[in-house]
N, C-alpha and C positions, 0 to 999 in steps of 0.2 A: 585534428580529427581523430586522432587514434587513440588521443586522450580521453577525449569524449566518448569511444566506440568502447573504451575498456571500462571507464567509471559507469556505461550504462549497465555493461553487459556484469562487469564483476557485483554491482548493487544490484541487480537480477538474481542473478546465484543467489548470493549471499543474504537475498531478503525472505528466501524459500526457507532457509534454517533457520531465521529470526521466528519465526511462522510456528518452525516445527518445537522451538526450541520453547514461545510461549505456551504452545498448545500442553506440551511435558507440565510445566510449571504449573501452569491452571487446573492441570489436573489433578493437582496436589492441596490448588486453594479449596478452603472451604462455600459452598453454595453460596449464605447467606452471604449480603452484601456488606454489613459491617463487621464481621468475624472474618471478610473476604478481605476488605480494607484493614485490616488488624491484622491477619496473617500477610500482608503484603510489608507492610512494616517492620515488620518483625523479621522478614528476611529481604530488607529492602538495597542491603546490598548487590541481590542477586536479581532481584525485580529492578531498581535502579540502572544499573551495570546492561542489563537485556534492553531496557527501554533509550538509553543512551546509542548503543551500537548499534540498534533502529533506526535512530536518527539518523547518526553518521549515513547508515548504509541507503537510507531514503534521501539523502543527501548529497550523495554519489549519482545516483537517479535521476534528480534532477539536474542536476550538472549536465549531465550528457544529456537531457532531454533541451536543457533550454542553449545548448548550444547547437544541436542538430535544428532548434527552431530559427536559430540566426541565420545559421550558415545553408538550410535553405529555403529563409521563407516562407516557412509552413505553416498555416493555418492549423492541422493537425499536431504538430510537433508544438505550437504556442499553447492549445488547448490540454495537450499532456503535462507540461510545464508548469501550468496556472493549477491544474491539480494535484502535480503534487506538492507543489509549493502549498496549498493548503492542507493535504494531509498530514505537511510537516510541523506546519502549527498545532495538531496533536498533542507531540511529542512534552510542549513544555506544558501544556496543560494540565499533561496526567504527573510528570515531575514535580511541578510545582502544587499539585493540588492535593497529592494524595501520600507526600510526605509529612507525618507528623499534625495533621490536621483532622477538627473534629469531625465528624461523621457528616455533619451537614455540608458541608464543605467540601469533601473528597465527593462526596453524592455530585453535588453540583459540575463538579472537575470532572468526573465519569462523566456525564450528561453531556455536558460542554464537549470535550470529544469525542465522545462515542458521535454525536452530529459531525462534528467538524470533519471526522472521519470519514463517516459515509460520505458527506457533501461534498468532498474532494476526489473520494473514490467515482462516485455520479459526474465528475467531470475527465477523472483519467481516465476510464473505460473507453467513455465513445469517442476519445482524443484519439485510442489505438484504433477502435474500429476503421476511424476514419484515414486514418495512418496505414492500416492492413490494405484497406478497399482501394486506394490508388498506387500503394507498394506494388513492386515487383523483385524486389530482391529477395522475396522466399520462393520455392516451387510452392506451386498451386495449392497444393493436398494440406499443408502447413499452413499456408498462408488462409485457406476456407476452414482449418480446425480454429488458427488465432480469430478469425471472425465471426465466427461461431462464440467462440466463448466470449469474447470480446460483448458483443450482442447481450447473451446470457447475463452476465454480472451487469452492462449497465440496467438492463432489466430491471435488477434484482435489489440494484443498490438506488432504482429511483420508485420504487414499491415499499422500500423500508423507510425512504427519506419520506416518501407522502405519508407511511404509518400503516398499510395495509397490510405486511407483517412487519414482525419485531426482528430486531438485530441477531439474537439468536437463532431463531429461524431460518436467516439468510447466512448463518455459516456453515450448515451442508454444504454451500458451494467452494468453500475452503481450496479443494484439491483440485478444481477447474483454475482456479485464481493461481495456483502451484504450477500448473503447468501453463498458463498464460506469463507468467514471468518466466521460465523456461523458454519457452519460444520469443518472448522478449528479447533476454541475452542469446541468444543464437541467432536472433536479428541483427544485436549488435554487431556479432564477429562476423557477419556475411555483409554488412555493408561497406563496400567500396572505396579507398581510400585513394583521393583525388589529389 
């Protein structure tokens, strides 16, 4: 249990910098989408390198999420589980697709998970919500922000997944999502070690 309490809580932290650390980097890419895929190449040690420790750190995440679903049974903890185990299927999508490949190709790779992503995020959301709404291991005040956001993003991430807005659009909600895994990891360290 303490293992799991700390790979949730530390892949929490540490997924908030991966966050901040691409938002830096993007903002250096260029707009266009093949000059975007060309400049990611070009310094794909360091877009590589970010997209790997992602992994890793989404991977830690799930660790502690599909063992808090064993140990107790949770419907809500299987449903966080199952998402992010898909969002982690991302990761080799965009490694494998948008090294060193033609344009058509890396397009397709972005496509491929940019979906995959949302469609996984659309199922960890309301895994927490539902996780927050029968918890009690947060005070109240905390535990009605995380449901609140909770709420919000799966909203937002099942409005992008129908196509009603674009993915860009749905990242204003960036710093909700920042502090939903914030209170994440602080969930982990307050749950109870039996």
């Amino acid at each position: 249990m303490k293992t799991a309490k700390l790979l949730w809580s530390i892949g929490s932290v540490l997924v908030n910098v991966t966050i901040g650390i691409y938002i830096y980097l993007m903002s250096n890419a260029p707009s266009e989408l093949s000059e975007r895929f060309q400049y990611i190449n070009e310094n794909w040690t360091i877009y590589g390198g970010h997209w790997k420790a992602e992994f890793l750190i989404m991977t830690l995440i799930a660790i502690g999420a599909f063992y808090f679903a064993i140990y107790w049974k949770s419907i809500s903890w299987t449903i966080i589980s199952i998402g992010q185990l898909i969002i982690l299927l991302t990761y080799p999508i965009m490694l494998g697709g948008y090294r060193n490949t033609p344009f058509e190709v890396a397009e397709m790779a972005n496509q491929m998970a940019t979906v995959t992503f949302i469609f996984g995020n659309l199922t960890f959301f309301p895994g927490l919500f539902i996780m927050y709404l029968k918890s009690d291991v947060l005070k109240s005040g905390l535990r009605y922000v995380a449901l609140i956001i909770s709420a919000i993003t799966t909203l937002t991430f099942a409005i992008v997944y129908l196509e009603i807005i674009s993915w860009n659009q749905a990242l204003v909600l960036a710093p909700l999502i920042n502090v939903l895994y914030l209170i994440n990891a602080y969930y982990g360290f307050k749950i109870k070690v039996q």
